[in-house]
Each structure stands twice: as C-alpha cells, then as structure tokens.
Residue, then its C-alpha position, 0 to 999 in steps of 0.5 A: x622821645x621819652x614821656x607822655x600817657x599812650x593809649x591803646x584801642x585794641x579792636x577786633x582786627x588792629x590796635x589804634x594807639x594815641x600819645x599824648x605828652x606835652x607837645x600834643x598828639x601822635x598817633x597811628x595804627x598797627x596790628x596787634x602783634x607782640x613784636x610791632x606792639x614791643x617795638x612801639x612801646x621800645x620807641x615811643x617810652x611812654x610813662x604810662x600804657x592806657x587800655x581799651x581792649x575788646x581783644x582776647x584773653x590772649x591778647x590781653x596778656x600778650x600786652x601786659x607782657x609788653x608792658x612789663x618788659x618795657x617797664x611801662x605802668x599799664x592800665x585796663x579801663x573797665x566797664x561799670x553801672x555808672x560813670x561820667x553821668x552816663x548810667x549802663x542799660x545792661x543787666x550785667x553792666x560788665x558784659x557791656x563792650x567797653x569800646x561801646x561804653x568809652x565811646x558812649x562816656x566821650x559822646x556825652x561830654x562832646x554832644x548834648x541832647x539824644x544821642x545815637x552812638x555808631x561804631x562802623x569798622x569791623x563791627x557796627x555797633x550803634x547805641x543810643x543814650x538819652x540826653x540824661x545820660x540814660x544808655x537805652x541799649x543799642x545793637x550789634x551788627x556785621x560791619x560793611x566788610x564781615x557783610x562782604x566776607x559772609x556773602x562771599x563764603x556762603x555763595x558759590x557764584x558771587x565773585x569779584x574785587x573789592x570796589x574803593x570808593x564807596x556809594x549807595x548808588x544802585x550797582x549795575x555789576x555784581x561788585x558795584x551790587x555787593x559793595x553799595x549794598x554793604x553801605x547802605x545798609x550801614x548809613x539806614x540802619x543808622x538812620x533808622x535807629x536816629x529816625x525812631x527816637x526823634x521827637x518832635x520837641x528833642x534834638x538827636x545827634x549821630x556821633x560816628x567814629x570807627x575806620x569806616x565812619x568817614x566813608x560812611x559821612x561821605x555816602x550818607x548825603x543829607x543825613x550825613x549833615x546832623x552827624x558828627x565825626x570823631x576820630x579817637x572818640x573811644x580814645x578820647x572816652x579812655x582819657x576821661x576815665x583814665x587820663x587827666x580828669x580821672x571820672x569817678x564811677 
C-alpha cells in the first residue's frame, strides 16, 4: 500500500498510529522503537508522517531519523496561545502537553457546551474548557496503572496479580482491594471535576479517550451516560491542525 497521511500519537509507554488514504482508515499500535517504527513506515509508504509527541528529545529524533531514511516529509504539531477557537489557560502556552491541547482542539469541534476533557492511559490528564473555548486549566494525575505500580513499590507486603476485569465494587482481597481502588479514583475524580463546574443552566459533557477510557465507560455507571468516547480524539485534533482543514492559530 502506497500513499495516504500517517499520523503518530507518541505516549508515555506506546505509539498509536493512524493511516488515512483514500479507502479510509488503518490503524494500530506499537512500541516506540526505531526498528518497529522504520518497519512501519517500510510497509505502509505514507506520503506524509504527522506528529503528536509527548516523547523524549530522544525519542523525537529517533523518529525524524526514520522519517528521513524513508524519505518521508514529517511534521511535529506544537502547541500555541490560540487555535481552532480554543485559547490556552497556560501562562507558557508552549509547556502545555500537546496530546492534552490536540485533544482539547478535536473535543471542541465534536462536543458543544462545557466540556471536561479526560485522558486515562499512563497519565490521567483532565482538562476543562468553557463552552467559548476558553481552556480553564486541568490537572495531572497517576493513572490507574503507575497507582498500581507506586503502591507496589513503596509496600513490603502488598503482593499480588493484576485483576482484568475492572470494577469499583468494594474488594474482598488485596488485589480486588488494589485494582478497584485504582478505578475508582479515576471515574471520581472525574466526576468531580465535571460535578464542580455544573451549573444549573449549562450542559457539561465528559469527553474521554485514552487506553483505559473504555474500561473506565464500563465502571463509571450512571455517570458513564453523559460521556463520550473517542477513540483517536488526539489523532483526530493532529488532522484538524495538521491534515485536511489545516486550523490557523
């Protein structure tokens, strides 16, 4: 297969990728390593390489390097002041993660009214934006699986193997105890944030997205029914600022 605009998620832990030519849509994800990510771009020949990092420097130029050796034109989405009609709460606008400031740009133009924006994967990163677009800021927490991993390390008797399917059901051994803690305090916090900027006469929407959005869908319950999941909602922000309708800052 030849042609089409690829577009690259660069997380914490994996690289979500996106090719969209003229039959539609494949996509899937890898790790971030330079032989599956040169291998990718060897069998998908893309016309051209889109990018959303919040990777390492290292990690950055280890994809560029892949890009030039396939001979592929590649381009890093940045964060900015302003864009799409959304307007940075940041005092630094670029130290604002671009994922969170993609994803918040393709929420917008999805959702209408006051949103709350949640990324649940290796981070949880929630951020609210005014049905003008005003960003109002947001937070940063562990996400369900770094909760995990912190209150593993830093206990000496806390042992025990991962549980797959999730709930918030009160646990009756140490790992239903661990596991349904972790997401819990995903789906509250959430909910919190969403509950504290109701108001009477506004609609607010939870727009969620990230590898554990679904699961998290699945345990919220009744607050679960005003959210929305997006699968590629950063992908989707990289095509509006760098694909087909090119936004202007």
């Amino acid at each position: 297969m030849a042609g089409g605009v690829l577009e690259f998620d660069v997380g914490n832990t994996a690289l979500k990728w996106r090719l969209c030519h003229r039959h539609g849509f494949e996509r899937g994800r890898l790790p971030c390593d330079e032989g599956r990510v040169a291998a990718l771009l060897e069998g998908l020949r893309p016309d051209v390489l889109h990018i959303s990092s919040v990777a390492s420097d290292d990690a950055n130029a280890m994809l560029r390097r892949c890009a030039d050796k396939a001979a592929v034109a590649c381009r890093f989405a940045q964060v900015s002041a302003s864009c799409g009609g959304i307007t940075n709460a940041y005092d630094d606008p670029l130290t604002l993660g671009v994922d969170r400031w993609l994803a918040m740009i393709a929420a917008k133009r999805r959702v209408s009214g006051d949103l709350v924006i949640a990324d649940i994967g290796t981070a949880l990163t929630i951020d609210v934006l005014a049905a003008d677009g005003v960003h109002q800021g947001g937070y940063i927490l562990p996400g369900r699986r770094l909760m995990r991993e912190s209150l593993l390390g830093g206990t000496g008797r806390i042992q025990f193997d991962e549980i797959r399917e999730p709930s918030i059901d009160l646990g009756n051994n140490t790992a239903s105890c661990v596991e349904n803690a972790s997401w819990l305090a995903a789906v509250s916090v959430i909910s919190d944030v969403a509950r504290r900027i109701q108001q009477a006469d506004r609609q607010v929407s939870v727009v969620v997205t990230g590898g554990d959005a679904k699961a998290a869908l699945q345990v919220a319950g009744v607050d679960g029914g005003s959210w929305v999941y997006v699968e590629d909602l950063v992908l989707d922000g990289l095509s509006l600022v760098l694909g087909r309708e090119g936004l202007n800052s």
